[in-house]
C-alpha positions in Angstrom: 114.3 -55.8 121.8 112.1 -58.8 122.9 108.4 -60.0 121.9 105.4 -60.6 124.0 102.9 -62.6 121.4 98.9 -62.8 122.5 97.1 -65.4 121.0 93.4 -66.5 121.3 92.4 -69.8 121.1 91.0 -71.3 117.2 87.3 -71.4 117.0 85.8 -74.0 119.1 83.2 -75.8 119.0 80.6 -73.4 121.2 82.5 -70.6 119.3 80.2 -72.2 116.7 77.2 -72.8 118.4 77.2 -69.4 119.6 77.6 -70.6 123.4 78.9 -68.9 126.5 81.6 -71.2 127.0 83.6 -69.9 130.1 85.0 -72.6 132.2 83.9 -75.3 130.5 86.6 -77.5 128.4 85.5 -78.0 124.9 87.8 -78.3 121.7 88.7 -76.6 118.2 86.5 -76.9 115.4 88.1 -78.2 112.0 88.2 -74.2 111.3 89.9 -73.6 114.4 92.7 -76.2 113.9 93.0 -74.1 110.8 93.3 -71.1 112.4 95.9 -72.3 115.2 98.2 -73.4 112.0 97.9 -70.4 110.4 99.5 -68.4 113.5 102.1 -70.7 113.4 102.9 -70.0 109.5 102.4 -66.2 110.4 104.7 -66.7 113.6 107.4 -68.8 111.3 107.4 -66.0 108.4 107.9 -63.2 111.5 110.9 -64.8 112.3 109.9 -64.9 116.2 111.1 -67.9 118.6 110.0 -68.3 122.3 112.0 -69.1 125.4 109.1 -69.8 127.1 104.9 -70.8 126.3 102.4 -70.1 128.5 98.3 -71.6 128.0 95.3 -71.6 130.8 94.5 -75.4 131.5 91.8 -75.4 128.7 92.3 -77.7 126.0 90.9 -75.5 123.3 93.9 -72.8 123.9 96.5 -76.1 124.8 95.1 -77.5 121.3 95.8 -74.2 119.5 99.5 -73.8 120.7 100.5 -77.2 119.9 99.8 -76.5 116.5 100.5 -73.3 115.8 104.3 -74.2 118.1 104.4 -77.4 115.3 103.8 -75.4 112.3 106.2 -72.6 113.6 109.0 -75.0 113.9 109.2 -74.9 117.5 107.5 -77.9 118.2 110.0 -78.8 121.1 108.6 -75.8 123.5 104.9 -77.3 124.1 106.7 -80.3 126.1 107.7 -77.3 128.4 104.8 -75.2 128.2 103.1 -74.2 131.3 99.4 -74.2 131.9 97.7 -72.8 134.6 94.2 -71.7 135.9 94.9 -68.4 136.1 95.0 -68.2 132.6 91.3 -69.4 132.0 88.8 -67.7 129.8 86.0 -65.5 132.4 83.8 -67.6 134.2 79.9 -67.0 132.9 78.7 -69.0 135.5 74.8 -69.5 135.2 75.0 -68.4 131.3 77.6 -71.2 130.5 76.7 -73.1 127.8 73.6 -71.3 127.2 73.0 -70.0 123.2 73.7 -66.3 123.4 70.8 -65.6 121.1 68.1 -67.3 123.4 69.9 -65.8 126.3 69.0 -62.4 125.2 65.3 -63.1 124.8 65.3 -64.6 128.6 67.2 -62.0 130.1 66.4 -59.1 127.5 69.6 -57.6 124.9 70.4 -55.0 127.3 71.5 -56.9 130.3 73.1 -59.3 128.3 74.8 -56.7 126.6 75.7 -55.3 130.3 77.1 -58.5 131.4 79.2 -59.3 128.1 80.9 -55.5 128.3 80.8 -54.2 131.7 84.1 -54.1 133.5 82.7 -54.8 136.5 79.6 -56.3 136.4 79.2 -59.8 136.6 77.0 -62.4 135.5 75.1 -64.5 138.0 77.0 -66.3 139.2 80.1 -65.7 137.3 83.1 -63.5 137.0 83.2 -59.8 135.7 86.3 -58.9 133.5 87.9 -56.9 136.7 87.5 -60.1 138.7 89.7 -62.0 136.0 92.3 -59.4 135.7 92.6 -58.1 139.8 91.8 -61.8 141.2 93.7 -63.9 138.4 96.0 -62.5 135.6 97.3 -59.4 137.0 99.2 -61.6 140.1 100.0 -64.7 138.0 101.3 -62.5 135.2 103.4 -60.4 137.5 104.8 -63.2 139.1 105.7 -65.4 136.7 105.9 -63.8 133.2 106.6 -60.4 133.7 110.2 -61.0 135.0 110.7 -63.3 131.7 109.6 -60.4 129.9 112.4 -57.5 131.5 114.7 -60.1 131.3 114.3 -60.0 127.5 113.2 -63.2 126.9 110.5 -64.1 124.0 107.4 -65.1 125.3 104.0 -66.5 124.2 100.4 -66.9 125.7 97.8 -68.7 124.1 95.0 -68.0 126.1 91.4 -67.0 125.4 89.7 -63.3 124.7 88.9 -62.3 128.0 92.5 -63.0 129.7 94.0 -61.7 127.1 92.2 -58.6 127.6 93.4 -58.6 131.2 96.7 -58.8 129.9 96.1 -55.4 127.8 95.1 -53.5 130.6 97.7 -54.8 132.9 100.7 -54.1 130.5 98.4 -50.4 130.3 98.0 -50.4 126.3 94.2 -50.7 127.3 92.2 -49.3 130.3 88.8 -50.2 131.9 87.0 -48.1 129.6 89.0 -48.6 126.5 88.7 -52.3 126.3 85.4 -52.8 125.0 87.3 -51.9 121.6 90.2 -54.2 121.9 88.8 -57.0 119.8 90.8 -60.4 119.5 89.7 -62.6 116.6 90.1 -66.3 117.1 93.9 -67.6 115.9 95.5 -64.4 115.0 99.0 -63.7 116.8 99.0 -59.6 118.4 102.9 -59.0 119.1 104.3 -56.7 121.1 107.4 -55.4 120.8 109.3 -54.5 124.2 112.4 -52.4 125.0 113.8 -52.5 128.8 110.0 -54.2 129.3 108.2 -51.2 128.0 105.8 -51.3 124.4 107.2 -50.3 122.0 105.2 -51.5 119.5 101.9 -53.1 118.6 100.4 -55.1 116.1 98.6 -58.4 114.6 100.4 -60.1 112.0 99.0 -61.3 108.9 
């Protein structure tokens, strides 16, 4: 049996201004360094080690592995980590950076709402969740950590909510209309437990 562990990012910094964040590259909060350590305690007291580490490019999920790898006691792996584009959080496009609150009174609660949980329906100028699993996740994932995984290697990704959600519905423990309900909160590990590459199991530590 192998492990597959999912981990969002710590709270950053337009996690606490209540921003759409997207693309843009902003850092962990003093909370969210917190939070990143934490996994690594919860990952350390699991007993799970990692052949291999994979982050998007952002530095708010780079941050949070480096210090949850450190406080797990595999500091060594973030030196080979691999980061990639692919991996990003969904692009908001025109809402980045805008305060989620004052968005809803521009563009009223129900589109907003529309654009935040539709699976394919984007936001001007953005991506829709289908885009960041068909266009970027599903093929990266396929190609380059899906092998790892039959192989039986251990494998993390520290990534943010919305590729991780592509990642549920790609290994098919979430579908299009299921994921509204998959909920990650920020810096707690979700392991999966894999036989021959198939789920076994699934849960969050704590």
């Amino acid at each position: 049996m192998n492990y597959l562990v999912l981990l969002r990012h710590g709270q950053s910094q337009w996690n606490l201004e209540n921003r759409f964040t997207g693309f843009h590259n902003v850092d962990l909060t003093e909370k969210g360094e917190e939070e990143a350590g934490n996994a690594g305690r919860m990952l350390k007291k699991a007993g799970i080690k990692f052949d291999h580490v994979f982050s998007s490019t952002q530095t708010r999920a780079n941050r949070t592995a480096e210090i949850a790898l450190k406080e797990a006691g595999q500091g060594a792996l973030f030196a080979q980590m691999v980061r990639h584009d692919d991996l990003r959080e969904r692009d908001y496009g025109d809402l980045t950076g805008m305060d989620k609150d004052e968005t809803r009174e521009k563009y009223g609660a129900e589109q907003v709402h529309i654009w935040r949980r539709s699976y394919d329906t984007r936001p001007p100028g953005g991506e829709c969740l289908r885009d960041v699993v068909e266009n970027r996740v599903r093929p990266y994932y396929q190609a380059n950590i899906k092998p790892l995984i039959e192989k039986g290697e251990n494998v993390l990704i520290a990534a943010h909510g919305n590729s991780l959600r592509a990642v549920l519905i790609i290994l098919g423990v979430e579908t299009p209309e299921s994921i509204n309900d998959a909920e990650f909160p920020t810096g707690i590990p979700l392991v999966f437990e894999l036989d021959g590459g198939k789920v076994v199991k699934r849960y969050f530590l704590d």
